[in-house]
DOVEX-611033 format. One line per 10 residues: number of its first residue (from 1); their letters; for each residue x negated, y negated, z negated of C-alpha. Coordinates in Angstrom, 1 decimal, decimal comma. Layout:
% residues N
NUM> A> X/Y/Z | ... .
//
This chain:
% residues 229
1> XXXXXXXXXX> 22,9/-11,9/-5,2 | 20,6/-9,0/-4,0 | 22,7/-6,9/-1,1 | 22,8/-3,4/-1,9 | 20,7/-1,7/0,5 | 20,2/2,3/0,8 | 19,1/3,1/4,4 | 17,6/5,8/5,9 | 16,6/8,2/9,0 | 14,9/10,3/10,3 .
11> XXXXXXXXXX> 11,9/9,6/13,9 | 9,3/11,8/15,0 | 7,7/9,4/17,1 | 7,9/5,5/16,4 | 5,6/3,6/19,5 | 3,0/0,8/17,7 | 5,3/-2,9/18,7 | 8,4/-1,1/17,4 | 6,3/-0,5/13,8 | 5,5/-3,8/13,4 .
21> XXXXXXXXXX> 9,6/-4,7/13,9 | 10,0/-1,9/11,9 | 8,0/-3,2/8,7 | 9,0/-6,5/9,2 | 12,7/-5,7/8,7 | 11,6/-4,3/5,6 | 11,8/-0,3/6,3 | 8,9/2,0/5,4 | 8,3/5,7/6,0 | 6,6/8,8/4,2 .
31> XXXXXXXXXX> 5,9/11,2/6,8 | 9,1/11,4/9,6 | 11,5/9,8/6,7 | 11,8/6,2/7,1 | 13,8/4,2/4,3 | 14,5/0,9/2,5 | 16,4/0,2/-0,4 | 16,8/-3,2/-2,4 | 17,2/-1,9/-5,9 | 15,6/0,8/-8,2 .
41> XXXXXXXXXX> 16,2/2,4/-11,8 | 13,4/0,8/-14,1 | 11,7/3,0/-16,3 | 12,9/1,9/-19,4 | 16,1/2,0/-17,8 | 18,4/-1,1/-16,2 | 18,3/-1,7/-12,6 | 14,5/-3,4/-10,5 | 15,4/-5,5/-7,4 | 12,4/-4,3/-4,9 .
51> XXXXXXXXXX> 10,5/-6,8/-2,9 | 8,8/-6,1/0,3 | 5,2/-7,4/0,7 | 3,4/-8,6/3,6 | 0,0/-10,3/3,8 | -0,7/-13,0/6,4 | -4,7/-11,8/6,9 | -5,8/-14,5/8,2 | -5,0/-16,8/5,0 | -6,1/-13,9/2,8 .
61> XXXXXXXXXX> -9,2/-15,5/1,3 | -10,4/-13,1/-1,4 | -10,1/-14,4/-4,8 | -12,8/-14,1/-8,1 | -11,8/-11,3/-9,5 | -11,5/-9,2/-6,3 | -14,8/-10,3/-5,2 | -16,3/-8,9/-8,2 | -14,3/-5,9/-7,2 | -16,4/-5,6/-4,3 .
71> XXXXXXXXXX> -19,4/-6,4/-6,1 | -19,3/-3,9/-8,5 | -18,5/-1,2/-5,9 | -21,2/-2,3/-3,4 | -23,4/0,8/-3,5 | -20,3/3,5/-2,8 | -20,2/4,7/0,8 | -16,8/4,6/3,1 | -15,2/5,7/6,0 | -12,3/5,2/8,1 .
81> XXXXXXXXXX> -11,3/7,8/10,1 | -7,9/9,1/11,6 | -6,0/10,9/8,6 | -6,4/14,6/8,3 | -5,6/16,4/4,5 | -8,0/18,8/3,4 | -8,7/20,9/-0,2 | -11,2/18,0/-1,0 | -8,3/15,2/-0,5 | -5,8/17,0/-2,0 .
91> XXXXXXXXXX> -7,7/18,5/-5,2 | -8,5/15,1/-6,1 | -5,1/14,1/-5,5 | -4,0/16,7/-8,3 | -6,9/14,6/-10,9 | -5,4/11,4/-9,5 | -1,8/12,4/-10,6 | -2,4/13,3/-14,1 | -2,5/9,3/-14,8 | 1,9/9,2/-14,0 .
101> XXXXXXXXXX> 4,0/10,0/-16,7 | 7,5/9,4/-14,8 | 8,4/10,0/-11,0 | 5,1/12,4/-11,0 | 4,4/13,2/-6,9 | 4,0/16,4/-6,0 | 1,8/16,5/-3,1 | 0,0/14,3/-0,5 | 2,0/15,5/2,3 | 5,4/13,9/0,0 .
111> XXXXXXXXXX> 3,6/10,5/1,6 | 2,0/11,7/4,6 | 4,0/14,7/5,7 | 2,6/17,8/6,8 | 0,3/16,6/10,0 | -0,6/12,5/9,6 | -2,8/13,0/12,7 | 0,7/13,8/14,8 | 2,9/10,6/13,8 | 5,5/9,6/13,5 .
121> XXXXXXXXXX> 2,7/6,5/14,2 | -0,9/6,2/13,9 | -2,3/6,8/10,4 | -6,3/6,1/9,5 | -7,5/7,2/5,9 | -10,1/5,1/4,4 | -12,2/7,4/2,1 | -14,8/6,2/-0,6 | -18,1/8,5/-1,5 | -20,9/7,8/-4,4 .
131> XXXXXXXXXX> -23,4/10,0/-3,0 | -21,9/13,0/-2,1 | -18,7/13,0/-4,2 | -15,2/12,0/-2,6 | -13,8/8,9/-5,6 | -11,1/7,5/-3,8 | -9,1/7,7/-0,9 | -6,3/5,5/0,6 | -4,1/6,1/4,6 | -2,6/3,2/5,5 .
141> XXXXXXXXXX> -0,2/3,0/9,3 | -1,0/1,1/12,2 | 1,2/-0,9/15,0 | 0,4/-3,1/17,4 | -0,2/-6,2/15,2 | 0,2/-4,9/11,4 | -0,5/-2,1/9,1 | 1,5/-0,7/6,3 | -0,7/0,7/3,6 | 0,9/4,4/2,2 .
151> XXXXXXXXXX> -0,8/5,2/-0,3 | -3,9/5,5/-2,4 | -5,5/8,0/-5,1 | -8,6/7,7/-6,6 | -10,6/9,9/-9,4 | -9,1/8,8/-13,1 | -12,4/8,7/-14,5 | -14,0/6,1/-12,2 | -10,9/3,5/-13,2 | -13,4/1,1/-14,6 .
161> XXXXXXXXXX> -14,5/0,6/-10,5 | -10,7/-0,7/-10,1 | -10,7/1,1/-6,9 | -7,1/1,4/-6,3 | -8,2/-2,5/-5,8 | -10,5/-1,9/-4,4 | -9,8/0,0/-1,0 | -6,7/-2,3/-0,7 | -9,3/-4,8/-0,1 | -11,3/-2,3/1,9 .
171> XXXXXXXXXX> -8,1/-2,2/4,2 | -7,5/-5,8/4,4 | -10,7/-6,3/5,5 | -10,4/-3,6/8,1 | -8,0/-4,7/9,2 | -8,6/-8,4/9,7 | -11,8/-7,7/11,6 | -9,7/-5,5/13,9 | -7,4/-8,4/14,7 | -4,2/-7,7/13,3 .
181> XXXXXXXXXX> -2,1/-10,3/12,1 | -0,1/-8,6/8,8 | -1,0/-5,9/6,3 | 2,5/-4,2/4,3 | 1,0/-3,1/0,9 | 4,1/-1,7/-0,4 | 6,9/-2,3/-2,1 | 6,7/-4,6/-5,5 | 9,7/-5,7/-8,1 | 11,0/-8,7/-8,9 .
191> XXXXXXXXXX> 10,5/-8,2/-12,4 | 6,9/-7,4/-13,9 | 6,1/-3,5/-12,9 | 3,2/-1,8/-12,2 | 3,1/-2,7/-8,8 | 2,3/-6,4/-9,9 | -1,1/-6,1/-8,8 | 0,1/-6,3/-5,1 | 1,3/-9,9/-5,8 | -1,9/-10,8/-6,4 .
201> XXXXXXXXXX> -3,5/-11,4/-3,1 | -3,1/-15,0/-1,2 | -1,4/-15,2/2,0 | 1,5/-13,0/0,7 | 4,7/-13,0/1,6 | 7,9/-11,1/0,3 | 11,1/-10,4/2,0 | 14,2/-12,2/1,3 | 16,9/-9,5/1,7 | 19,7/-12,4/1,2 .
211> XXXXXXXXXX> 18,1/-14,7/3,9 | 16,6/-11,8/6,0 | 14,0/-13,5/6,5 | 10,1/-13,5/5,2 | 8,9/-16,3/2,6 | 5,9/-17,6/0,4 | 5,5/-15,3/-2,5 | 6,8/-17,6/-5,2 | 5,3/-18,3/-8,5 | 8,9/-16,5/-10,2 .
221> XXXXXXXXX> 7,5/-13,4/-8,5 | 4,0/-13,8/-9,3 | 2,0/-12,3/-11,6 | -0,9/-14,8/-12,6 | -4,5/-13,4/-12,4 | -6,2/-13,9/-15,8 | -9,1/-16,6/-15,7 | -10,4/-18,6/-12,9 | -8,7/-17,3/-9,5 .
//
């Protein structure tokens, strides 16, 4: 049985080797408020256990389907950068929005608080341009040997590109070349979600509240890619 977990607090400053203990005991943060919890309301109602991720980069081989991803994206510019919020970032944060129908966000600083740039850790925003014109966008943490993506928006009428995909793989691939060992996309469910797409990457792992202790990504909490992996 699932333990019921509700934690939280409160840090303005978190230095980069306690970050990666931090993620790996399953806590994550939006701005100076850190938190984990093992259970959520679903939205058809009834109770979702959540799931920490975690992918092992150097076993994450890319699979068909993301690779197309890729492909299909090839002639987009990007850029990683430390995270700053401006009116470009945040207007098409306000497009990017209008997809939620349930637990709508307000703002980009509910994720990021009001100054990424200033902690509580360092934070590096991945943007993606075609030509001129900001599409997507995604800030993602870093420690000393993992990262812990935040989150990611991304213009609602470019969602054939798949970019929310797409600069998840952006970051993994970042982050691999800079040498860190474990990427945290997020939380997931247990039970099929919308966040099933994070389960969909080799070399994950998920957290085992019960055993404490990080695990395989079994096939009862996979989602299985259509076609030819």
């Amino acid at each position: 049985m699932t333990p019921a977990l509700d934690d939280a607090f409160i840090c303005d400053s978190v230095p980069a080797e306690v970050m990666d203990q931090v993620w790996a005991a399953g806590w994550r943060h939006f701005g100076r408020y850190f938190f984990r919890y093992s259970t959520q309301l679903a939205p058809a109602g009834g109770l979702q256990t959540i799931t920490p991720l975690r992918i092992h980069l150097e076993s994450c081989s890319f699979s068909k389907s993301q690779r197309r991803v890729l492909s299909k994206n090839t002639g987009l510019r990007t850029e990683i950068s430390p995270a700053a919020l401006d009116p470009e970032l945040r207007a098409l944060f306000q497009r990017h929005k209008q997809r939620f129908t349930h637990n709508i966000p307000e703002t980009l600083e509910t994720f990021l608080g009001p100054d990424p740039a200033h902690g509580p850790c360092e934070c590096r925003m991945l943007r993606v341009f075609d030509g001129h014109r900001l599409i997507a966008a995604s800030f993602f943490d870093v420690g000393q040997q993992a990262a812990s993506s935040i989150y990611g928006i991304f213009e609602p009428e470019c969602s054939k590109r798949s970019l929310g995909i797409y600069t998840l793989l952006l970051e993994i691939r970042h982050c691999r070349e800079a040498g860190l060992r474990w990427l945290y996309p997020g939380y997931a469910t247990r039970e099929p979600s919308v966040y099933d797409y994070k389960k969909q990457f080799r070399g994950t792992q998920y957290l085992d509240w019960v055993a404490a202790a990080w695990l395989p990504l079994a096939p009862a909490l996979e989602n299985p890619a259509r076609g030819e992996p």
